[in-house]
BADO-675717 format. One record per residue: x, y, z of N, C-alpha, C in turn; residue number from 1. Coordinates in steps of 0.02 Angstrom, whole numbers. Example, Ala and Ser with C-alpha at 12.3 -4.5 7.8 and 13.67 -1.06 7.14 Angstrom:
BEGIN
+--------+--------+--------+--------+--------+--------+--------+--------+--------+-----+
:   n.c1 :   n.c2 :   n.c3 :  ca.c1 :  ca.c2 :  ca.c3 :   c.c1 :   c.c2 :   c.c3 :  nr :
+--------+--------+--------+--------+--------+--------+--------+--------+--------+-----+
:    660 :   -284 :    390 :    615 :   -225 :    390 :    660 :   -165 :    390 :   1 :
:    642 :   -112 :    354 :    684 :    -53 :    357 :    645 :      2 :    394 :   2 :
+--------+--------+--------+--------+--------+--------+--------+--------+--------+-----+
***
This chain:
BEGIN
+--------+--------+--------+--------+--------+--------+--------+--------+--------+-----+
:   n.c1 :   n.c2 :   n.c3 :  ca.c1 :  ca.c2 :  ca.c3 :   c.c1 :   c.c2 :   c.c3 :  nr :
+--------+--------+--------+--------+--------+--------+--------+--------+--------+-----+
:   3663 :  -3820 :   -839 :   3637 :  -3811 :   -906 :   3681 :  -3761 :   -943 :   1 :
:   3696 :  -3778 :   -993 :   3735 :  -3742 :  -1032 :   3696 :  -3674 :  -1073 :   2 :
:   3741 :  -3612 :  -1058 :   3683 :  -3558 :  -1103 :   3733 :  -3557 :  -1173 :   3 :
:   3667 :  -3552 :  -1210 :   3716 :  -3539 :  -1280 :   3718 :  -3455 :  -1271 :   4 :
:   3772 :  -3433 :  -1320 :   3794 :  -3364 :  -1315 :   3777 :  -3333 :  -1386 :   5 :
:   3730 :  -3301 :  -1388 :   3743 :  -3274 :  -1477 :   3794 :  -3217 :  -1492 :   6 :
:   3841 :  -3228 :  -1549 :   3864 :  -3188 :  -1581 :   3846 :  -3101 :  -1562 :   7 :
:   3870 :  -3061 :  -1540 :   3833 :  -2982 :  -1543 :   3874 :  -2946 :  -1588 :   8 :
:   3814 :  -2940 :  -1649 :   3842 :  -2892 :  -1687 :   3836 :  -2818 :  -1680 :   9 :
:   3912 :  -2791 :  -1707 :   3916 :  -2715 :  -1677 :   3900 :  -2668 :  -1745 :  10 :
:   3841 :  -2644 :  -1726 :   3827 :  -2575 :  -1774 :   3905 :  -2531 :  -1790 :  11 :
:   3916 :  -2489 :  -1841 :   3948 :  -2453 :  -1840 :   3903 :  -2392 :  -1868 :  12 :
:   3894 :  -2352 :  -1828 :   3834 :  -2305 :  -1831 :   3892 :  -2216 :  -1858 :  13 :
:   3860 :  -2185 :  -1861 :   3912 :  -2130 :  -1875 :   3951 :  -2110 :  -1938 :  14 :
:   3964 :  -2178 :  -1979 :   3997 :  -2152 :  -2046 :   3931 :  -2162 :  -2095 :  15 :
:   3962 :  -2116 :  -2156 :   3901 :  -2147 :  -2200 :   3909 :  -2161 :  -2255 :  16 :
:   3949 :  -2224 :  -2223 :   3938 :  -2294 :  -2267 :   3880 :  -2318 :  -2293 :  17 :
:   3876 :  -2355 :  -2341 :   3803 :  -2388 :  -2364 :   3801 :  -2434 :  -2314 :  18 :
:   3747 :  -2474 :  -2308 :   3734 :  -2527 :  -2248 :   3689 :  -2569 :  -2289 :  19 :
:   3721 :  -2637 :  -2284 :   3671 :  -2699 :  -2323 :   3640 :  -2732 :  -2269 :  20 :
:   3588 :  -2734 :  -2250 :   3547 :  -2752 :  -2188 :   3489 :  -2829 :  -2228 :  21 :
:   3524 :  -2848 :  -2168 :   3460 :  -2925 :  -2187 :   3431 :  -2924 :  -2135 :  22 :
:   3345 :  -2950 :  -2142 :   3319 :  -2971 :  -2069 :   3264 :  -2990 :  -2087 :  23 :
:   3280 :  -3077 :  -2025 :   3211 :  -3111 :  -2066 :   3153 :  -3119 :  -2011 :  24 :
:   3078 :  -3151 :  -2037 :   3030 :  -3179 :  -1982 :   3044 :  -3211 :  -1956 :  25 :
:   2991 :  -3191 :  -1901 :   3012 :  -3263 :  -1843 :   3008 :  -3338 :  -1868 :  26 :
:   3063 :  -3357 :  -1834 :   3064 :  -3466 :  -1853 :   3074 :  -3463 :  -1926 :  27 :
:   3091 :  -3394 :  -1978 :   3103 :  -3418 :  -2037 :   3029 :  -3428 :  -2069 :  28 :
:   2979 :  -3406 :  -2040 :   2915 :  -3402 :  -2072 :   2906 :  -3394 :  -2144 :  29 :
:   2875 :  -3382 :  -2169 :   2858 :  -3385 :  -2242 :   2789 :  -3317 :  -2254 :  30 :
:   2807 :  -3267 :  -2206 :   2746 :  -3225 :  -2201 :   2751 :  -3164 :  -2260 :  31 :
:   2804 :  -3174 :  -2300 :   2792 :  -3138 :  -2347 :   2767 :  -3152 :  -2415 :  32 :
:   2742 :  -3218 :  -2424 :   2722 :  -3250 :  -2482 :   2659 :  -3212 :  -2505 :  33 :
:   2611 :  -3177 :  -2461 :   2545 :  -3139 :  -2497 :   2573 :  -3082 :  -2533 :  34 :
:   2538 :  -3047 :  -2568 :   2576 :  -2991 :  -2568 :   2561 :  -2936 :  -2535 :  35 :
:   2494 :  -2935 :  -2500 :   2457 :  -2885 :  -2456 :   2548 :  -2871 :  -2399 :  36 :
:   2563 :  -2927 :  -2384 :   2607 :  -2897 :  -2321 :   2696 :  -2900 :  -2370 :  37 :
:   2681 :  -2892 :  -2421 :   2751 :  -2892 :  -2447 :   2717 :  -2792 :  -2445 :  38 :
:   2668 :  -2794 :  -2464 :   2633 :  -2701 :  -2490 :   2656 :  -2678 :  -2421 :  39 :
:   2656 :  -2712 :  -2336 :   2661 :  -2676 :  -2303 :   2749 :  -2669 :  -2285 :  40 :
:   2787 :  -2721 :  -2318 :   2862 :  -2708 :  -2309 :   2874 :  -2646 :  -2363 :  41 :
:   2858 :  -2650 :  -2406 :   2876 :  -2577 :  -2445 :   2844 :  -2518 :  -2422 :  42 :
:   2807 :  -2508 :  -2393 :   2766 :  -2469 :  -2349 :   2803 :  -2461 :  -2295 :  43 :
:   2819 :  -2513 :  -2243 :   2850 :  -2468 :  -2212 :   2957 :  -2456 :  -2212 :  44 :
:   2980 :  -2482 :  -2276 :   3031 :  -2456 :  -2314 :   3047 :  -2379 :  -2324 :  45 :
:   2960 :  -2368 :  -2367 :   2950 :  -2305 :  -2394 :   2958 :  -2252 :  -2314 :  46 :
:   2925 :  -2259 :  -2258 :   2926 :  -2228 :  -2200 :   2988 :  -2233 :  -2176 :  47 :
:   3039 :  -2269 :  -2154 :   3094 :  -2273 :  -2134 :   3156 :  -2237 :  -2180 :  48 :
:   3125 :  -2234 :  -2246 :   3192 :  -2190 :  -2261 :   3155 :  -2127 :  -2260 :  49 :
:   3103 :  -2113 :  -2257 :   3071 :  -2025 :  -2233 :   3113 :  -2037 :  -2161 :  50 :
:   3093 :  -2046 :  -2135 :   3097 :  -2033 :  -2041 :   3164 :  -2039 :  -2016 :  51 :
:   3229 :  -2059 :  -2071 :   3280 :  -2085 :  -2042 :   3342 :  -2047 :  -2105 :  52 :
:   3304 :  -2018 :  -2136 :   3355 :  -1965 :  -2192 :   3414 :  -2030 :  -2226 :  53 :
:   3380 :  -2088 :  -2248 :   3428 :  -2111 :  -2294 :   3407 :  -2128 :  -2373 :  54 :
:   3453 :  -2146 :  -2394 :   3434 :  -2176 :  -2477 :   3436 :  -2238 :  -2507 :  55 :
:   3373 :  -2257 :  -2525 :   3375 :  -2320 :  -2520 :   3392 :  -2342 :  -2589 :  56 :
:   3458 :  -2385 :  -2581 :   3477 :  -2423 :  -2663 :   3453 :  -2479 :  -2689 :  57 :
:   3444 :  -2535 :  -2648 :   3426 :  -2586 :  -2671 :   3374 :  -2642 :  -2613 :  58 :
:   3350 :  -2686 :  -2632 :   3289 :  -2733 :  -2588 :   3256 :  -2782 :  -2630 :  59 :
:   3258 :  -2829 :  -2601 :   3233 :  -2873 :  -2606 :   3183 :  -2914 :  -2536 :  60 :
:   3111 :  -2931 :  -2565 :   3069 :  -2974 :  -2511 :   3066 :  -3047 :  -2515 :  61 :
:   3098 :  -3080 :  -2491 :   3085 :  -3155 :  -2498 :   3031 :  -3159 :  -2459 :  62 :
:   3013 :  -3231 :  -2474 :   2985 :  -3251 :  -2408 :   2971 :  -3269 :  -2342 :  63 :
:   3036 :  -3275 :  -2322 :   3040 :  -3270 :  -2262 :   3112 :  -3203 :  -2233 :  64 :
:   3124 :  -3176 :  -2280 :   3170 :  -3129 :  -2257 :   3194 :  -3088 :  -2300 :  65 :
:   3214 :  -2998 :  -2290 :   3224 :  -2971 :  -2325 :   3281 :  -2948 :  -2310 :  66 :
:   3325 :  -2899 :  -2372 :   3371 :  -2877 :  -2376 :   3354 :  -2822 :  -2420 :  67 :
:   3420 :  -2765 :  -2388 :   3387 :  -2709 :  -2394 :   3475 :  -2673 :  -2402 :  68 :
:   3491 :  -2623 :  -2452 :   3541 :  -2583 :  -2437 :   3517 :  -2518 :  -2449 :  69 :
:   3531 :  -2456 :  -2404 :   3522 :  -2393 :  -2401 :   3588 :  -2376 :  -2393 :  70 :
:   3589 :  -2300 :  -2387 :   3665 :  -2250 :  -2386 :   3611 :  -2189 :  -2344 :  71 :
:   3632 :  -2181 :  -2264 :   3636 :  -2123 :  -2221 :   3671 :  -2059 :  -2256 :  72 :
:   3613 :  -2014 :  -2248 :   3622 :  -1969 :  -2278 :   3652 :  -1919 :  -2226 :  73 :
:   3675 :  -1938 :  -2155 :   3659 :  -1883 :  -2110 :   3695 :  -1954 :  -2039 :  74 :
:   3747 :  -1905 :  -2032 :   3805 :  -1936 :  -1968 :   3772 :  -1972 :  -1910 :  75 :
:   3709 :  -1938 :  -1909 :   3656 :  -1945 :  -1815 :   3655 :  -2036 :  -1850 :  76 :
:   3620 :  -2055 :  -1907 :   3584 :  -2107 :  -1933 :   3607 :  -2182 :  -1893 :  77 :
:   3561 :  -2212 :  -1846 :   3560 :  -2282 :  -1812 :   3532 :  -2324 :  -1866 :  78 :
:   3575 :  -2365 :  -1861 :   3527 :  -2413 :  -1917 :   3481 :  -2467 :  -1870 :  79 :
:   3482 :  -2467 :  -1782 :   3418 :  -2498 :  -1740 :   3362 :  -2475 :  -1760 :  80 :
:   3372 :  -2398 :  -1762 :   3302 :  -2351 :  -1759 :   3278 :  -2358 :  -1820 :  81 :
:   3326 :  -2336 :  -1889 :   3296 :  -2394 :  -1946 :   3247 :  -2423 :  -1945 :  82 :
:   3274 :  -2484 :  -1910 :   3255 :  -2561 :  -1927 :   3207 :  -2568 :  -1855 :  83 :
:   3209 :  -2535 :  -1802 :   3155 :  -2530 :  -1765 :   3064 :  -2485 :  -1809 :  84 :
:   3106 :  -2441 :  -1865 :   3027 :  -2412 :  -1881 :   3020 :  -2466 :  -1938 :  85 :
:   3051 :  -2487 :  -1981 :   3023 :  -2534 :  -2016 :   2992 :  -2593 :  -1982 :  86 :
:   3031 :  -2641 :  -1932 :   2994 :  -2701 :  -1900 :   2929 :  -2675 :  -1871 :  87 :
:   2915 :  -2620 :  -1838 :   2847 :  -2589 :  -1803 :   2816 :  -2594 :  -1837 :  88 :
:   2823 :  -2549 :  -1897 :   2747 :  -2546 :  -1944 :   2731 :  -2576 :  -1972 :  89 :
:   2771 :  -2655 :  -2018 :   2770 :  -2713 :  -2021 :   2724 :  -2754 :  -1961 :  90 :
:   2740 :  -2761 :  -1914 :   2717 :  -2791 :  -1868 :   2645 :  -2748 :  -1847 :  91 :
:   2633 :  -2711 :  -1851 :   2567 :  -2677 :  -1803 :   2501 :  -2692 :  -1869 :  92 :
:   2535 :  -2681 :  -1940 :   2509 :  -2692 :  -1985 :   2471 :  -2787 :  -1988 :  93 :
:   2525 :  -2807 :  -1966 :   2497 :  -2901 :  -1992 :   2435 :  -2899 :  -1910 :  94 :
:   2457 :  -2880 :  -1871 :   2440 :  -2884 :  -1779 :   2360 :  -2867 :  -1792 :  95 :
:   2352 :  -2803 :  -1839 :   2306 :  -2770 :  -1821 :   2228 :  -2818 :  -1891 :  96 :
:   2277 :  -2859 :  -1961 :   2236 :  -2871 :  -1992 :   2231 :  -2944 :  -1963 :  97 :
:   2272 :  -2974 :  -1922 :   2262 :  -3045 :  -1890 :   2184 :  -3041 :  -1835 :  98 :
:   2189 :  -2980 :  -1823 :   2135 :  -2952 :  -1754 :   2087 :  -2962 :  -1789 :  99 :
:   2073 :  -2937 :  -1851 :   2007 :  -2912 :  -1889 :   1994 :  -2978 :  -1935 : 100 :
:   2045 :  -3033 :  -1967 :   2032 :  -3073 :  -1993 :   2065 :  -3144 :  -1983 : 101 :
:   2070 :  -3153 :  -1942 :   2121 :  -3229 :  -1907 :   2113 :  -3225 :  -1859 : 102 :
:   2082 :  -3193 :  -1791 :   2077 :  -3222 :  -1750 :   2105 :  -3275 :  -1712 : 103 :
:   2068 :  -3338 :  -1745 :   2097 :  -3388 :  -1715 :   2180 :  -3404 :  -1748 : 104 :
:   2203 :  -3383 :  -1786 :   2267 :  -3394 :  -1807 :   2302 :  -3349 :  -1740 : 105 :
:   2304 :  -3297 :  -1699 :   2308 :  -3247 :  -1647 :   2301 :  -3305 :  -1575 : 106 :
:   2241 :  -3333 :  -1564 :   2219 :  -3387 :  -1503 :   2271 :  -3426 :  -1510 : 107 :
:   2289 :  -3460 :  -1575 :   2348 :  -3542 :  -1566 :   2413 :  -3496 :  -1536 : 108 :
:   2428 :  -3422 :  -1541 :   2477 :  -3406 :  -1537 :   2477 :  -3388 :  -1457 : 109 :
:   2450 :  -3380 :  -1413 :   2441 :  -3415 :  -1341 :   2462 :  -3325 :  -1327 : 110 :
:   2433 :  -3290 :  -1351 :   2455 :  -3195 :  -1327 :   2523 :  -3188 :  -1359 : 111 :
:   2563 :  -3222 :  -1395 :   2632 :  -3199 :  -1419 :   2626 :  -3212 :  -1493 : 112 :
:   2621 :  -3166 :  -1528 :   2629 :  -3157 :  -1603 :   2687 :  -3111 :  -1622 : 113 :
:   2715 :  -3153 :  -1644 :   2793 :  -3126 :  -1679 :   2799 :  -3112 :  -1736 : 114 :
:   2825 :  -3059 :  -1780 :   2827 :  -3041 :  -1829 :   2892 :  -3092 :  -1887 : 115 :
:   2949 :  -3021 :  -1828 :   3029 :  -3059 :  -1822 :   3044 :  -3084 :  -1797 : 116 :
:   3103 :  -3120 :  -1829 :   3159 :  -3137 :  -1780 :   3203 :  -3088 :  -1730 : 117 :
:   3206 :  -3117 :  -1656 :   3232 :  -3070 :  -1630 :   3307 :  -3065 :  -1642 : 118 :
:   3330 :  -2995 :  -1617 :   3402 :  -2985 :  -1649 :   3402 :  -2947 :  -1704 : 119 :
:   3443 :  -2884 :  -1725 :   3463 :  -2863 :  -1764 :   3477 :  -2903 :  -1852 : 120 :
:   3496 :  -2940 :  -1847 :   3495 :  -2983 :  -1921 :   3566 :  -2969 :  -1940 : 121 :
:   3583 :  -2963 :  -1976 :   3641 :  -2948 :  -2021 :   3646 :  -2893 :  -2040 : 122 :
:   3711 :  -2854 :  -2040 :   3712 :  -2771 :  -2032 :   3807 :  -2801 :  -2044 : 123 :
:   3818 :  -2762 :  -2119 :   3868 :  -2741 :  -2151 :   3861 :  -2673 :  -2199 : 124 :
:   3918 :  -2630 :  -2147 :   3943 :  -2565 :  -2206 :   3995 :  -2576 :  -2270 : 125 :
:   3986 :  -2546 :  -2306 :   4016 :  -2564 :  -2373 :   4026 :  -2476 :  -2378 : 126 :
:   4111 :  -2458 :  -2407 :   4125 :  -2406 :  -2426 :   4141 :  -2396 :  -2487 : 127 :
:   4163 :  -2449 :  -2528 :   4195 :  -2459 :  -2581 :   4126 :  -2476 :  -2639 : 128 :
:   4137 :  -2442 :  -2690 :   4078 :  -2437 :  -2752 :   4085 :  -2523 :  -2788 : 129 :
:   4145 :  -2550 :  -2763 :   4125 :  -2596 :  -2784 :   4085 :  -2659 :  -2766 : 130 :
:   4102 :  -2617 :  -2684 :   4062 :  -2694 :  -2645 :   3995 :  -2662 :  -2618 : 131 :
:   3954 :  -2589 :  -2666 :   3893 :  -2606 :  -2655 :   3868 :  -2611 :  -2716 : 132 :
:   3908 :  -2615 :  -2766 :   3870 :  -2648 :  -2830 :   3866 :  -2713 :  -2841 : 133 :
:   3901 :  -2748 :  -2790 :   3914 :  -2822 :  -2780 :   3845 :  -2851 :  -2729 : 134 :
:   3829 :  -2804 :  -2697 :   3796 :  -2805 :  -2651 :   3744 :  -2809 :  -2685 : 135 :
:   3722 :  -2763 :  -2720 :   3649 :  -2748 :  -2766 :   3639 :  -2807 :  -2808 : 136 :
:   3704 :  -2826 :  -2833 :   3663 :  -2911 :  -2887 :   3649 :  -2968 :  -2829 : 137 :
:   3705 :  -2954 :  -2778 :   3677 :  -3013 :  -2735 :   3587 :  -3011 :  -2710 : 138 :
:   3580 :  -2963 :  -2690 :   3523 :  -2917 :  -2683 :   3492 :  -2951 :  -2750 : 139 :
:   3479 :  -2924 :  -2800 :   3427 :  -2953 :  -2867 :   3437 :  -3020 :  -2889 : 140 :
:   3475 :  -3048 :  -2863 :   3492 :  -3128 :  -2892 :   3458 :  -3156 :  -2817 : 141 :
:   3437 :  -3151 :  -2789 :   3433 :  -3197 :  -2721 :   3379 :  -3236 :  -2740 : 142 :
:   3306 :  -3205 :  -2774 :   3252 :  -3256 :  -2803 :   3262 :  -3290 :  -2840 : 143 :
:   3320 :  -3276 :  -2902 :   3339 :  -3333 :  -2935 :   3388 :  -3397 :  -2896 : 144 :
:   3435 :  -3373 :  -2866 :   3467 :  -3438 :  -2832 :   3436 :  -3482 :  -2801 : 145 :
:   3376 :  -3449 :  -2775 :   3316 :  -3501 :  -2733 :   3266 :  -3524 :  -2782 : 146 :
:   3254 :  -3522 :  -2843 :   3246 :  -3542 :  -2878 :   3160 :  -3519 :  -2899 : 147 :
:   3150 :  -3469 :  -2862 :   3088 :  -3435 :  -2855 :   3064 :  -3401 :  -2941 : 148 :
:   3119 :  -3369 :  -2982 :   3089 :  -3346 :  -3031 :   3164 :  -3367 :  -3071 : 149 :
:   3153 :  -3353 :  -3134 :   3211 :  -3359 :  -3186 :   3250 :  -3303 :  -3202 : 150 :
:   3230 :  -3235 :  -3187 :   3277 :  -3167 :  -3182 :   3248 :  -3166 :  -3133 : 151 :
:   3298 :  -3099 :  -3124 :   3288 :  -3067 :  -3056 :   3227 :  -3020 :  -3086 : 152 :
:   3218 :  -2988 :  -3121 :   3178 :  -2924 :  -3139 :   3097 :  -2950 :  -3158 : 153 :
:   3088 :  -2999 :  -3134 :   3020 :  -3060 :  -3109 :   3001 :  -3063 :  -3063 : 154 :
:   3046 :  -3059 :  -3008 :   3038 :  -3053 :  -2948 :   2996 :  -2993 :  -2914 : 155 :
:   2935 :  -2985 :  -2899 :   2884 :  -2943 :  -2894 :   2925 :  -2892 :  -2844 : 156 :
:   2932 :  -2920 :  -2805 :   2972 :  -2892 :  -2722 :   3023 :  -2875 :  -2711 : 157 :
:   3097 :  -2839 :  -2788 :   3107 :  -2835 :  -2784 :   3156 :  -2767 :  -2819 : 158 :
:   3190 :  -2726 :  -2796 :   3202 :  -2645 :  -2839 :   3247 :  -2680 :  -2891 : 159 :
:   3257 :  -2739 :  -2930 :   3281 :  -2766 :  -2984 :   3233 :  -2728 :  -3041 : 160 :
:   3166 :  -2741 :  -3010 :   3115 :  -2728 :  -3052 :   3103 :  -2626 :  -3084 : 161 :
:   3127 :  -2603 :  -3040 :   3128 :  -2526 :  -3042 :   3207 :  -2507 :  -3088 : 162 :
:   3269 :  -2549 :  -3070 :   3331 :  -2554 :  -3127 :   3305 :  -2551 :  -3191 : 163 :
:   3261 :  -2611 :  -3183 :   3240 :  -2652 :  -3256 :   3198 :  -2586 :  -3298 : 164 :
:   3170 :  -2543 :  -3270 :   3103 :  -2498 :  -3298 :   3031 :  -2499 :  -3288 : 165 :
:   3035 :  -2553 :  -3237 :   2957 :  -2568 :  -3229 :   2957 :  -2525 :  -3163 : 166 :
:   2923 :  -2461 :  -3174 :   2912 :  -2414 :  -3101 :   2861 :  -2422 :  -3068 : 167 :
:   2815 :  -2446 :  -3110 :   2750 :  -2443 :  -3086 :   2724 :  -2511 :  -3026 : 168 :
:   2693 :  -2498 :  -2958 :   2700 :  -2532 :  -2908 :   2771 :  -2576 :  -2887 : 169 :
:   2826 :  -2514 :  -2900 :   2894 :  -2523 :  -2868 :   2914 :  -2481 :  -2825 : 170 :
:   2929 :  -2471 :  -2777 :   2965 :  -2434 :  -2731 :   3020 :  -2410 :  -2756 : 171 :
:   3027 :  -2342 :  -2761 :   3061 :  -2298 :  -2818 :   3156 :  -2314 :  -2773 : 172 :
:   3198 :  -2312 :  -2814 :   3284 :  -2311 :  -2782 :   3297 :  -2232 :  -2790 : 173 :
:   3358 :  -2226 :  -2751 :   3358 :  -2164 :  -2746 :   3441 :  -2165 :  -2794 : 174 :
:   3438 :  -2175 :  -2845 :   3471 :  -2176 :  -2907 :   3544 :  -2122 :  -2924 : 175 :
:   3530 :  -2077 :  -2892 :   3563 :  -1988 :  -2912 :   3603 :  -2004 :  -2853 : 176 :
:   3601 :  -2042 :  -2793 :   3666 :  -2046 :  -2722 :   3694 :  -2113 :  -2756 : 177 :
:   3693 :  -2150 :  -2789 :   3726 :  -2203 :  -2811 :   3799 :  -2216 :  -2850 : 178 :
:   3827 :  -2241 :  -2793 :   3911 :  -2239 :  -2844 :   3912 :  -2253 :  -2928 : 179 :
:   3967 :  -2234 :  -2939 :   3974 :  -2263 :  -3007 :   3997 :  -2343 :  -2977 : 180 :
:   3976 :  -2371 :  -3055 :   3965 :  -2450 :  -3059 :   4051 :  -2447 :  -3086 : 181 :
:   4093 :  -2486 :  -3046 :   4182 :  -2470 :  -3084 :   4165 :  -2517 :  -3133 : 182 :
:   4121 :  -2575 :  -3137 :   4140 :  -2623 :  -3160 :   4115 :  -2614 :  -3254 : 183 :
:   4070 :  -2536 :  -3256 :   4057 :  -2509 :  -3321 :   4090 :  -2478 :  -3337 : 184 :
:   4122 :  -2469 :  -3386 :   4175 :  -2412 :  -3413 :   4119 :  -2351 :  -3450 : 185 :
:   4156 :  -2312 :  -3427 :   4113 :  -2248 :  -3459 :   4123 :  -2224 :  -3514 : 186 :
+--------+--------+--------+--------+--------+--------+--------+--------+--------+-----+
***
């Protein structure tokens, strides 16, 4: 029998580079379509850059997968441990309201309920101001290419919406660590 081999992607942990991190549900699920558990991806966003000293620039929640760029504020910074406290509290969060209200959605799942996908996801550092401002429209355009909303700044789930001025039930950017944009003349 043949084993397939996956790709292992290598963190580069230590500089502090910005880091554009993707990572989706398991099988490509669609578990972010409520917004109760999109409330608990910004929730636990908001905790991971407390607990992990970074700054978060840009995010977007699809539905079945998010993307996320921060800038480590601080040399120690893993982006596993990251993305280990975000997937946890994500996950303990859906685990614990599936217990109290799905049940049987918990039984079909035979004792294994998966949040994510396993594996790290996609993990690129970007040093250059231009390829994380490149990064950030890719980031706010992603609901429009999928054809989900007509701007990006529509998109409920995403810090397009906090650019745009709408602060209110947005997960605030941390604005003041952000390169200059080259592509604006000052």
């Amino acid at each position: 029998m043949e084993q397939k081999h996956r790709k292992r992607i290598r963190h580069f942990d230590g500089t502090l580079d910005a880091r554009f991190l993707t990572f989706s549900c398991y099988q490509r699920r669609a578990y972010f379509l409520k917004p109760r558990t999109c409330g608990w991806m910004l929730h636990a966003l908001a905790l991971a850059r407390r607990e992990h000293s970074v700054h978060l620039w840009a995010y977007v929640i699809m539905p079945e997968h998010t993307h996320v760029l921060i800038w480590p504020t601080v040399r120690s910074f893993e982006v596993s441990a990251f993305l280990s406290t975000v997937k946890q509290s994500v996950s303990k969060r859906a685990l614990n309201y599936l217990k109290k209200h799905a049940p049987h959605y918990l039984e079909k799942q035979q004792g294994s309920f998966h949040f994510w996908q396993d594996g790290p996801g996609f993990d690129r550092n970007l040093w250059e101001p231009a390829a994380v401002w490149d990064a950030i429209d890719y980031i706010h355009l992603n609901p429009v290419r999928r054809g989900l909303c007509e701007r990006p700044e529509d998109w409920e789930g995403s810090s397009c919406r906090w650019y745009a001025g709408h602060r209110l039930r947005t997960l605030a950017i941390d604005a003041s660590s952000l390169p200059q944009d080259p592509r604006v003349s000052s």
